[in-house]
N, C-alpha and C positions, 0 to 999 in steps of 0.2 A: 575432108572432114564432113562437109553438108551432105554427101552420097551415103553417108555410114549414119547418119542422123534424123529424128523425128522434129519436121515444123513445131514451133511454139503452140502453133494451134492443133497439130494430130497429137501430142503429147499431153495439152489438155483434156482433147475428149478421151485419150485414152484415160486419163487418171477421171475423169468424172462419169467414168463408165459408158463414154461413146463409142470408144474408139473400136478397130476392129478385134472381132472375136477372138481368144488366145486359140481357138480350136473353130473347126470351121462344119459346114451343114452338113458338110460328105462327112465326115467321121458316123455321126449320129444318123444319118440316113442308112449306115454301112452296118450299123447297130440294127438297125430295124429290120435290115433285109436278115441279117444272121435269124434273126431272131424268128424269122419267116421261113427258114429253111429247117432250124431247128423243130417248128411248129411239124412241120410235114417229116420230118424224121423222127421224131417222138410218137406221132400217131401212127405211123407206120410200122415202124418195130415193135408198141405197143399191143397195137390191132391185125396185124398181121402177120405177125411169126411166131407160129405156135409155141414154139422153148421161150421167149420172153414173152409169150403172154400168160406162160405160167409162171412165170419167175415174177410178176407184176400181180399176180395174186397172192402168192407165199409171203411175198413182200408185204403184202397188204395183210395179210393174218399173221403176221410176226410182231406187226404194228398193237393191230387189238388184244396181242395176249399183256400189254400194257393196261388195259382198261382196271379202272379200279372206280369204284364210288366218286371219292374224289379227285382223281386222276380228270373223271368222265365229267364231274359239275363245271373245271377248270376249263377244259374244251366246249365245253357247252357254252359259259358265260364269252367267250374271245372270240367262236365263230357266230355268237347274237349281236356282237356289237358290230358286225356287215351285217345285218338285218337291211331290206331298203330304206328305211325310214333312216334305220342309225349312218347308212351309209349317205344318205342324201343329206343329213346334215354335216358327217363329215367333212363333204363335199363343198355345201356353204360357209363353212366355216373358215376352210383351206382358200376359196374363194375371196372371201374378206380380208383375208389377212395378208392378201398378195393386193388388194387394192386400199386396205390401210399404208403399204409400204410404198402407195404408188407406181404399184408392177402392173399397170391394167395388162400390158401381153401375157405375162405371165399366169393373170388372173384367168383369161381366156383361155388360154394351154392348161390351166388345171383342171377348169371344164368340159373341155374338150377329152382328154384324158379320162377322169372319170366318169364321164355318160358312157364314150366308145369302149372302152376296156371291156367293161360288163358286158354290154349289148352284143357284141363279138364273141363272147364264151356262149352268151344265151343263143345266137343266132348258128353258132357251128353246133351244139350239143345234139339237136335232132340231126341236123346233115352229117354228121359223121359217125353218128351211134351205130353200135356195133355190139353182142353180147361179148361178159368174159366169163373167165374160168372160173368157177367156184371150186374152191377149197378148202379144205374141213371145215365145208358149212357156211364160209365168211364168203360173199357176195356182194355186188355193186350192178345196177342195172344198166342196162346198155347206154342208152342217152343221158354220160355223166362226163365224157372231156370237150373242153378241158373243164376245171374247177371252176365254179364262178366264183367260189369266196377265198383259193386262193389267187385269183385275178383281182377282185378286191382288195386284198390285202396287199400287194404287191406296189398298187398301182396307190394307194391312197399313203403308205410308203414315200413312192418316187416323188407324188404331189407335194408331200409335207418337206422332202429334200429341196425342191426350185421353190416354196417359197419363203425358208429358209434362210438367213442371212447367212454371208460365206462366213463370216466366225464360227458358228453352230453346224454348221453341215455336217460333219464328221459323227459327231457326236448325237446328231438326229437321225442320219444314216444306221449305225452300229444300234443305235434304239429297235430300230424303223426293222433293220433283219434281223435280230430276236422278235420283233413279234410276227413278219411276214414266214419266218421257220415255226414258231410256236403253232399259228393257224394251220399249216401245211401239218405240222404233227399230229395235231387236233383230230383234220377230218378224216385222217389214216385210223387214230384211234378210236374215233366212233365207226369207222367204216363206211364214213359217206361217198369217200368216192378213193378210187386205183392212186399208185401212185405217179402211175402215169398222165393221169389227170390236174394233181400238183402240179406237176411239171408244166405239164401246159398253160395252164391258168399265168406260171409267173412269164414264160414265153410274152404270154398277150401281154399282159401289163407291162412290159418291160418292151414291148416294140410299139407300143402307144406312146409310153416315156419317152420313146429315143424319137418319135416323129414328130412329138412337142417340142424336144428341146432342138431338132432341127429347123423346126418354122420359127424358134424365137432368135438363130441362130441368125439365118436368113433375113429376119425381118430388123434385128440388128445392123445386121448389113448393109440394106438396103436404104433404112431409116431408123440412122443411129440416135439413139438416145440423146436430150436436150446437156451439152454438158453444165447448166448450172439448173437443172432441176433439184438435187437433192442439197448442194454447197449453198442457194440461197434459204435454208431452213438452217444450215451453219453444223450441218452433220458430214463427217467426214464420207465421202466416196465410196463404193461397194464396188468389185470388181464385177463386169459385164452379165447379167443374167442369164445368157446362151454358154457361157462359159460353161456350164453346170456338168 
């Protein structure tokens, strides 16, 4: 019976959210790397194979015959709200709110997340620019993948998921991808960027995500969570934050 069973004490931390991880760092590291190979396959067949890199412009002018007044105000106001300014309160916001619940790692991994995200789409745009097709007329300049505002968008998503209580998650997720597809449609319909540069954008944001939630995963592990941190304020328990 004792071999098939949790101590008194690994059964508390587990319920007080110490215990070990339900999923462990390699999953989410395993995320990251995908996400990494997909990076260099996307800009690859993008950039360098001439039948999809027409087919990635047609794409992209099939999009703008969308464009309408106010089709065009709606994308307008959802890609200003990643403005830097608007994005970097985002960011503080999302921040506080992970260190109002007491998640100071959490708080760190959301920072961490949204500084890298961007700076990585900004920092590969010139290193990888490359001209594309122009097709009847509709054009996007070379140093444009991947997206930075859909890496924004993506990424300030994933942040508002980890800090999140797990009741809401679901329902903040399904929020979270209407509006990271809304923005991706957006810069298709104004023509800001390919859409092979979406792609990429949610790529980055989505392999920053996955290397945050492996270092909170890990650091779980390492150094589990106090189990009467949250039971002595008389709040019921939150399943593991690395869980995510």
């Amino acid at each position: 019976m004792s071999e098939h069973a949790y101590s008194t004490a690994t059964m508390s931390r587990v319920r007080a959210g110490g215990g070990e991880p339900r999923h462990g760092a390699g999953e989410a590291l395993g995320v990251a790397g995908l996400c990494v190979l997909g990076l260099a396959l996307v800009w690859s067949l993008a950039n360098l194979v001439p039948g999809l890199q027409l087919r990635d412009s047609i794409a992209l002018h099939d999009f703008t015959l969308l464009s309408r007044p106010r089709i065009d105000a709606i994308a307008d106001f959802l890609l200003h709200l990643l403005d830097p300014l608007e994005f970097v309160l985002w960011a503080v916001a999302l921040v506080a709110v992970a260190l109002a619940r007491e998640r100071p790692r959490v708080a760190l991994a959301v920072a961490a997340v949204m500084a890298l995200a961007p700076l990585t789409t900004e920092k590969l745009k010139p290193l990888l620019a490359h001209p594309h097709v122009a097709f009847e007329g509709t054009y996007v300049g070379p140093a444009s993948w991947p997206s930075g505002h859909s890496t924004a968008a993506l990424a300030l998503v994933l942040c508002a998921v980890l800090v999140t209580p797990a009741r809401l998650r679901a329902l903040v997720g399904v929020i979270g991808a209407g509006f990271a597809l809304a923005v991706g449609v957006s810069l298709l319909i104004l023509a800001w960027h390919m859409p092979s540069d979406v792609l990429g954008g949610y790529l980055v944001a989505t392999c920053w995500a996955a290397l945050a939630v492996a270092a909170l995963r890990a650091a779980e592990r390492r150094w589990p969570t106090r189990p009467d941190s949250e039971p002595a304020r008389g709040l019921p328990p939150e399943p593991p934050q690395p869980s995510v």
